[in-house]
ZADO-1210 file (C-alpha; in nm, 4 decimals, padded with zeros to 6 digits):
<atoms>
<atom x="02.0184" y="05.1857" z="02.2457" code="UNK" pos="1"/>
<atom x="01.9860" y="05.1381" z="01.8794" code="UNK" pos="2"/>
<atom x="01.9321" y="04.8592" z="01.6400" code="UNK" pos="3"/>
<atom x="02.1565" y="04.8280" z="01.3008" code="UNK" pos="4"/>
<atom x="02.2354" y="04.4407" z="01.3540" code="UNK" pos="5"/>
<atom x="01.8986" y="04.2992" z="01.2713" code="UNK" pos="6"/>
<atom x="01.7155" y="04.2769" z="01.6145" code="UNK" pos="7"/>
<atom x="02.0806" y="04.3397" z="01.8415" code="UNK" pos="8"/>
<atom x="02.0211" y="04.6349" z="02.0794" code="UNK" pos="9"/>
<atom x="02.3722" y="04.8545" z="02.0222" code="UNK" pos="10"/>
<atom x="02.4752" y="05.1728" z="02.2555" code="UNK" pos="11"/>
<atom x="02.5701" y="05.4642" z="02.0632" code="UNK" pos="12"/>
<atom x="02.9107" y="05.4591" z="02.2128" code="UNK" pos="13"/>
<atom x="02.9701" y="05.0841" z="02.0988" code="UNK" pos="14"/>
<atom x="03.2038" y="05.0508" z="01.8002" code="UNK" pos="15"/>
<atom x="03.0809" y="04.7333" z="01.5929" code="UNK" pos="16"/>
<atom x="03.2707" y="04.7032" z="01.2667" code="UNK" pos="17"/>
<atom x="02.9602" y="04.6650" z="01.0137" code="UNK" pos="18"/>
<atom x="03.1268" y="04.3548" z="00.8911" code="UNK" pos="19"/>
<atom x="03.0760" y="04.1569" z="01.2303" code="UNK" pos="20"/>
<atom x="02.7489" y="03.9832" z="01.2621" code="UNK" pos="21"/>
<atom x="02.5196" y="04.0258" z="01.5452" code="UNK" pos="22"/>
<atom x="02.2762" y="03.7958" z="01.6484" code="UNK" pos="23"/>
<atom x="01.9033" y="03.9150" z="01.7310" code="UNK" pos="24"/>
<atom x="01.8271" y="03.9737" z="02.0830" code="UNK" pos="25"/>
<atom x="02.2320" y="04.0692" z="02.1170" code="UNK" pos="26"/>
<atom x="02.2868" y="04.3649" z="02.3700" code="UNK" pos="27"/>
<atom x="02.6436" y="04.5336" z="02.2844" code="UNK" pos="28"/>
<atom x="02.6864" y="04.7857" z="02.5709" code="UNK" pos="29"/>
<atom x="02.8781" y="05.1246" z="02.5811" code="UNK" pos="30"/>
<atom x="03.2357" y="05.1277" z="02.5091" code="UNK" pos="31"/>
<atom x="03.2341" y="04.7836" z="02.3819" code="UNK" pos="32"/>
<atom x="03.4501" y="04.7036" z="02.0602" code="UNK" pos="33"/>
<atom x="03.3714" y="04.4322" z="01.8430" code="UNK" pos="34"/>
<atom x="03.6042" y="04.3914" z="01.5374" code="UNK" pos="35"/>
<atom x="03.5727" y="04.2881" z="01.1861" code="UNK" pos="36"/>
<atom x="03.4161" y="03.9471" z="01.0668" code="UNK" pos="37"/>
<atom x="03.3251" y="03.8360" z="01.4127" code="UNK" pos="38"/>
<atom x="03.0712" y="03.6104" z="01.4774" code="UNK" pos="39"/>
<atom x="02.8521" y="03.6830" z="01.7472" code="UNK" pos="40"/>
<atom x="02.5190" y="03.4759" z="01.8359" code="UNK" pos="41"/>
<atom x="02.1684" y="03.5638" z="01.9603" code="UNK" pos="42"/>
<atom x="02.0531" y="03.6665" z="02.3342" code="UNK" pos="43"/>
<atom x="02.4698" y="03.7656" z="02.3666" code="UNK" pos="44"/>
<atom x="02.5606" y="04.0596" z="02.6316" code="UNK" pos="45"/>
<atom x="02.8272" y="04.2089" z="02.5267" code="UNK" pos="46"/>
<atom x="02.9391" y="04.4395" z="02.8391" code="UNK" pos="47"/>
<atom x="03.0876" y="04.7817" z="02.9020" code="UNK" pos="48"/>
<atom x="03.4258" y="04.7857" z="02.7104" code="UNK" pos="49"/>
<atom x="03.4379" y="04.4278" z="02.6322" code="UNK" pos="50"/>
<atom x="03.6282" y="04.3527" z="02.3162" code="UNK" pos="51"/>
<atom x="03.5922" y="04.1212" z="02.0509" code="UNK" pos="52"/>
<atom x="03.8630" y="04.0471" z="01.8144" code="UNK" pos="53"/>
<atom x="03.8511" y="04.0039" z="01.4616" code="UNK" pos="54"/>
<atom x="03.6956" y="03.6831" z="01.3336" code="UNK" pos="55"/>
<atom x="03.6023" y="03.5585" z="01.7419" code="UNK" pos="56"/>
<atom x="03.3400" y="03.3430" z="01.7485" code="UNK" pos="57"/>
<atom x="03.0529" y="03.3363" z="02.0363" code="UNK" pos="58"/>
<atom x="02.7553" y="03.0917" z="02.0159" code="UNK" pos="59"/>
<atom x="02.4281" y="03.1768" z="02.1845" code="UNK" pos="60"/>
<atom x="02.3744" y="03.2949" z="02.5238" code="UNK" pos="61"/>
<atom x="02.7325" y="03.4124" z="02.5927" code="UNK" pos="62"/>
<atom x="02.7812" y="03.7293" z="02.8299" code="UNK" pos="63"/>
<atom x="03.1454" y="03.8875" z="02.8500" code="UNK" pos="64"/>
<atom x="03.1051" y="04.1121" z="03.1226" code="UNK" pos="65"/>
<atom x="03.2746" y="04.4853" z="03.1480" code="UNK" pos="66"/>
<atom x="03.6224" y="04.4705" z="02.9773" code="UNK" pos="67"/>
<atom x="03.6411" y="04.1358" z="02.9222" code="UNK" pos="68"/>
<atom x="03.9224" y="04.0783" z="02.6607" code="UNK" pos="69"/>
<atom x="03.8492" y="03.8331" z="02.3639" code="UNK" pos="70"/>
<atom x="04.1392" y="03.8370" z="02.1190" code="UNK" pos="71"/>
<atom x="04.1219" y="03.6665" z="01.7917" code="UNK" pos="72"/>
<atom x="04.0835" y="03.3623" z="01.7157" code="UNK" pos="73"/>
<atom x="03.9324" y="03.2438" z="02.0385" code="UNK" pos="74"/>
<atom x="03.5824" y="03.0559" z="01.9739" code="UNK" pos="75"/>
<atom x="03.3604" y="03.0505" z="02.2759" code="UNK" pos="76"/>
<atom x="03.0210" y="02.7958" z="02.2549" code="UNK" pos="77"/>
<atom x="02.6540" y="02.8572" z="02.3885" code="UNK" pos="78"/>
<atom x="02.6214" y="02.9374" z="02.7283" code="UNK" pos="79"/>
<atom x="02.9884" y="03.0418" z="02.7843" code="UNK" pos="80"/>
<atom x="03.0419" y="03.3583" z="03.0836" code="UNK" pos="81"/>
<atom x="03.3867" y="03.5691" z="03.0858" code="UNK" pos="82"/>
<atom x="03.3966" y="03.7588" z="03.4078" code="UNK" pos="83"/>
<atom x="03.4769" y="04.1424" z="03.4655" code="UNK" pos="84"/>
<atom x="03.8481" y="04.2127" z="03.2766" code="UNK" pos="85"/>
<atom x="03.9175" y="03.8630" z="03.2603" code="UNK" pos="86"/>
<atom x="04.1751" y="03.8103" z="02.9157" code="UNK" pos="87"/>
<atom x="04.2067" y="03.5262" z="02.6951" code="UNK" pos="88"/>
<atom x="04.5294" y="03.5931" z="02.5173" code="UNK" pos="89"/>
<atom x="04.6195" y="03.5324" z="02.1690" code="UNK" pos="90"/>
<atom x="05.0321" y="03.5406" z="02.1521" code="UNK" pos="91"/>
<atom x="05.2436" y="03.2578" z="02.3121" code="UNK" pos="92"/>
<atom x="05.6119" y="03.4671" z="02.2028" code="UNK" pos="93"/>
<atom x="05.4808" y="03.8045" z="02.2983" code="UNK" pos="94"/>
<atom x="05.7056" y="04.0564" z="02.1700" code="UNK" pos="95"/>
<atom x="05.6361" y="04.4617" z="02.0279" code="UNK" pos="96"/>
<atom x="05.9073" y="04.3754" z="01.7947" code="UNK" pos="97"/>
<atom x="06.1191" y="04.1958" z="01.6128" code="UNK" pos="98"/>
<atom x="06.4792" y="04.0229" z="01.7131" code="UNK" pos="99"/>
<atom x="06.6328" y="04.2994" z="01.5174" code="UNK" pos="100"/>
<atom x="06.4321" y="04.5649" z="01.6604" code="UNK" pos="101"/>
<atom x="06.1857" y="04.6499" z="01.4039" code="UNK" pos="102"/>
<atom x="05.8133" y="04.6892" z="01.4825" code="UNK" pos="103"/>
<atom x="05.5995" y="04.3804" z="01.4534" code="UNK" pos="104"/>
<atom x="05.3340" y="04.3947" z="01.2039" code="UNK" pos="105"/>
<atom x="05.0545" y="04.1080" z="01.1322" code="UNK" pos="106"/>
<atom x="05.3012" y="03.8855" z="00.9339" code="UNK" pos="107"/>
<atom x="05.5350" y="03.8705" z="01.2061" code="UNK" pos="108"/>
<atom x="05.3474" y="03.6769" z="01.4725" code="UNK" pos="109"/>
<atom x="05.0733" y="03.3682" z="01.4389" code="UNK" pos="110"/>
<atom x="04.7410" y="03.4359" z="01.6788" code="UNK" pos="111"/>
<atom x="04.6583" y="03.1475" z="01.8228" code="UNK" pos="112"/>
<atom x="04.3303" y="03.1131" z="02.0293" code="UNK" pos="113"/>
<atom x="04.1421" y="02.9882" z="02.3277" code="UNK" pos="114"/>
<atom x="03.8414" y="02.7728" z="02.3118" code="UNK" pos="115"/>
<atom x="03.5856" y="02.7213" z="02.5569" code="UNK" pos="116"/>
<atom x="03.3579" y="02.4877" z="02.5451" code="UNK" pos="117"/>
<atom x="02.9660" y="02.4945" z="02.6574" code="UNK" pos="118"/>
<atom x="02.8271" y="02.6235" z="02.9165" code="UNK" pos="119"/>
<atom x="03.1929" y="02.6840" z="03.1103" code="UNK" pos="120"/>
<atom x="03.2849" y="03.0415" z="03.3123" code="UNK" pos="121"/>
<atom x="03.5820" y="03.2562" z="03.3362" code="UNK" pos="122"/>
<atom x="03.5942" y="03.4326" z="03.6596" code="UNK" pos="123"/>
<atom x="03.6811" y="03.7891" z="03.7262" code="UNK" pos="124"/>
<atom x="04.0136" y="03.8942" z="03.6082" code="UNK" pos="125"/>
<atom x="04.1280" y="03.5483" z="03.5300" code="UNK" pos="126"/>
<atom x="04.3764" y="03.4800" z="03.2139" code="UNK" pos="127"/>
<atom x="04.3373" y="03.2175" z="02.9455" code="UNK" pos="128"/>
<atom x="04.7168" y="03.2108" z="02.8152" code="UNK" pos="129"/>
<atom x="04.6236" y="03.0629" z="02.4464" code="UNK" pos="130"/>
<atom x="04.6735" y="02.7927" z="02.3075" code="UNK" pos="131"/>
<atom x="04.3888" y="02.6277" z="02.5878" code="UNK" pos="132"/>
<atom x="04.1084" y="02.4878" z="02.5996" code="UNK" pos="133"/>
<atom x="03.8202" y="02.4961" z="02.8525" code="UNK" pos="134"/>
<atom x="03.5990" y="02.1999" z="02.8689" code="UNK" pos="135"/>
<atom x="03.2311" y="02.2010" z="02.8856" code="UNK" pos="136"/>
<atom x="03.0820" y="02.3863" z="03.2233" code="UNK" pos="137"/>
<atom x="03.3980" y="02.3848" z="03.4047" code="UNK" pos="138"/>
<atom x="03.4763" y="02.6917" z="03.5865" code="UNK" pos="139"/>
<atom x="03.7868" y="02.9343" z="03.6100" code="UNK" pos="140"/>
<atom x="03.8594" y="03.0755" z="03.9594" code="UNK" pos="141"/>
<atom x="03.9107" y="03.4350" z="03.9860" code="UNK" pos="142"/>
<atom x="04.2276" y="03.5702" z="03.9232" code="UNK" pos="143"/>
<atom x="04.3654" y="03.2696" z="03.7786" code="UNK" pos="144"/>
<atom x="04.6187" y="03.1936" z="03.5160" code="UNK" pos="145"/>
<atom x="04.5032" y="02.9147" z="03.3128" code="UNK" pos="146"/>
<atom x="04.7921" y="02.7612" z="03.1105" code="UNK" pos="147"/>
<atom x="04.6571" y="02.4075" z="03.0400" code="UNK" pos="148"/>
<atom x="04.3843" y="02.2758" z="02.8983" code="UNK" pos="149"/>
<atom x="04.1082" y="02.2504" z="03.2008" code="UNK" pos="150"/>
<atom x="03.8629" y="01.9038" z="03.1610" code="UNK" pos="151"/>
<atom x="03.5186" y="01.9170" z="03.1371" code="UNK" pos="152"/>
<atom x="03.3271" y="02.0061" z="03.4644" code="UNK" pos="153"/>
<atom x="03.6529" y="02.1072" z="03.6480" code="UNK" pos="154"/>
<atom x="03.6988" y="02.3770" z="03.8779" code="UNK" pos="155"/>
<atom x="04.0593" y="02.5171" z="03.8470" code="UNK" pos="156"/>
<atom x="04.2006" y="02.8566" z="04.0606" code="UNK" pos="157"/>
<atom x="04.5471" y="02.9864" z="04.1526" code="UNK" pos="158"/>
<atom x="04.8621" y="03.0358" z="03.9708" code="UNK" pos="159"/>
<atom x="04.9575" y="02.8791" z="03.7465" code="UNK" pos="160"/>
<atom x="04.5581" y="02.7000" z="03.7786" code="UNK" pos="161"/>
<atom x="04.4994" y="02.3398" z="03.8709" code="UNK" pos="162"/>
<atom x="04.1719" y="02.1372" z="03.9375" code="UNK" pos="163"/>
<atom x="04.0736" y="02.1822" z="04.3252" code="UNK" pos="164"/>
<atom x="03.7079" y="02.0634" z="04.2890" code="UNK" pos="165"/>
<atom x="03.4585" y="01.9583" z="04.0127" code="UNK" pos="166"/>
<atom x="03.1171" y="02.1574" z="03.9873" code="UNK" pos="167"/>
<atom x="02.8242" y="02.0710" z="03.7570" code="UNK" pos="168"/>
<atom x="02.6181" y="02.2700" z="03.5345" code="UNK" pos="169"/>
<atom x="02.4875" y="02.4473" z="03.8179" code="UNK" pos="170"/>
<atom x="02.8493" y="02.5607" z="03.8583" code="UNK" pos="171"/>
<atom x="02.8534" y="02.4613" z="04.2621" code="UNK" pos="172"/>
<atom x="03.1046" y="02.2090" z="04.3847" code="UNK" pos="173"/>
<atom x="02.9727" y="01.8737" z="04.3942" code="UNK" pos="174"/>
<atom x="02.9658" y="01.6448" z="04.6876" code="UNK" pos="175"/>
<atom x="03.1466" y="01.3083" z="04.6827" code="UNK" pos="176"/>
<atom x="02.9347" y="00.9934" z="04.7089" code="UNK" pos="177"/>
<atom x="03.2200" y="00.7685" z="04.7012" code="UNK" pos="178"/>
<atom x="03.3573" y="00.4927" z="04.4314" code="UNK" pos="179"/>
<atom x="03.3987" y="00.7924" z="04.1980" code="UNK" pos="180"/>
<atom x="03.0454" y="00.9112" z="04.2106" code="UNK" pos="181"/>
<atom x="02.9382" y="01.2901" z="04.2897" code="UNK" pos="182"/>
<atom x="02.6327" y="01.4297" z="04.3317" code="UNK" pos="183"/>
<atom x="02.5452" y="01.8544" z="04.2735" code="UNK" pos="184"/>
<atom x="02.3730" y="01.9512" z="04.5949" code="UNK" pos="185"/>
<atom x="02.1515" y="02.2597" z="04.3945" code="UNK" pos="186"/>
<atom x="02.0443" y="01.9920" z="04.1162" code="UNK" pos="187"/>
<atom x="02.0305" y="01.6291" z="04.2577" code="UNK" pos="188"/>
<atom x="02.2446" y="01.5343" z="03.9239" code="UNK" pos="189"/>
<atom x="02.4923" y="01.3056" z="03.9196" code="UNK" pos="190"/>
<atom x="02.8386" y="01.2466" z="03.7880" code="UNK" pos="191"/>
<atom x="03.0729" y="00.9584" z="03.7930" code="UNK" pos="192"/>
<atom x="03.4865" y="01.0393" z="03.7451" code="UNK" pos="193"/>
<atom x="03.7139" y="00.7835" z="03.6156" code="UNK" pos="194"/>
<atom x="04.0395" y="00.8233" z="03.4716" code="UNK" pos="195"/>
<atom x="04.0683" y="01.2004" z="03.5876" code="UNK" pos="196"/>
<atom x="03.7874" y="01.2978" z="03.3506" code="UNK" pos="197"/>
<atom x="03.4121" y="01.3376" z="03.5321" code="UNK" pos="198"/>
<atom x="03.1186" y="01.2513" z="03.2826" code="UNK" pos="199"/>
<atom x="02.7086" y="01.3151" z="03.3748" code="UNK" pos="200"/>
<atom x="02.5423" y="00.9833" z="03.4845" code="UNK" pos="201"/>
</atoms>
């Protein structure tokens, strides 16, 4: 691998527009795109032809595994994990053209993007249908189809998803404790739900 981002490690197959910026430590593998005026953080893994869209953000510590898709303007915190081809859309009136039949071009359409908040995971081939939000270490099921925003420390799976569990930052289920208190078995941390919304003790 080479190095023309300042300290990033960047295959020679990668395609990295010159004006994205790359933090240091950043590993941007082969076949991976990542467009112009992206933001991209340090210690990042960028995987085998993973994209990132034009002016995408990623914090710190973020790994989008093989052909993840990140389309613009989606903003993903520290600590954030896309799975293998999962998507996070960008479109909510998809259409190649226009009502009278002409080809869409950039004015035509307004992106609108997902953002995920610290520490969370996509799974494997899941979709993010923008505009959502993922909450802080909650988790996406593979092969889901999230079309809601997903709280904080929720697991969601299926189609369309819904919450089946919560997990902690260790991403396991927890186990219930009863009067709305859980407890992660890997961590010994607990967690207290009220109102539909879990919150660290």
């Amino acid at each position: 691998m080479t190095q023309p981002h300042g300290g990033a490690q960047v295959a020679p197959s990668a395609d990295v527009d010159p004006r994205a910026q790359i933090g240091a430590g950043t590993k941007v593998w082969h076949l991976a795109q990542v467009r112009e005026d992206a933001i991209v953080g340090d210690d990042c893994v960028i995987g085998r032809g993973a994209y990132v869209g034009p002016g995408v953000r990623l914090g710190h510590n973020v790994k989008l595994q093989n052909y993840a898709l990140v389309y613009e303007p989606a903003q993903l915190a520290d600590g954030v994990f896309i799975g293998p081809a999962a998507v996070l859309t960008n479109d909510e009136y998809p259409r190649a053209v226009t009502p009278d039949g002409r080809l869409k071009s950039g004015d035509d359409w307004t992106a609108v993007g997902v953002t995920i908040g610290e520490g969370a995971a996509i799974g494997a081939r899941a979709v993010c249908v923008a505009p959502v939000r993922i909450g802080r270490w909650a988790l996406v099921a593979a092969g889901a189809v999230v079309t809601k925003d997903v709280p904080d420390f929720a697991l969601v799976a299926g189609v369309p998803a819904r919450r089946v569990r919560w997990v902690g930052r260790a991403g396991e289920p927890l186990v219930p404790k009863g009067d709305g208190r859980y407890v992660c078995p890997r961590t010994g941390a607990e967690y207290m739900e009220s109102d539909g919304l879990l919150s660290e003790v």
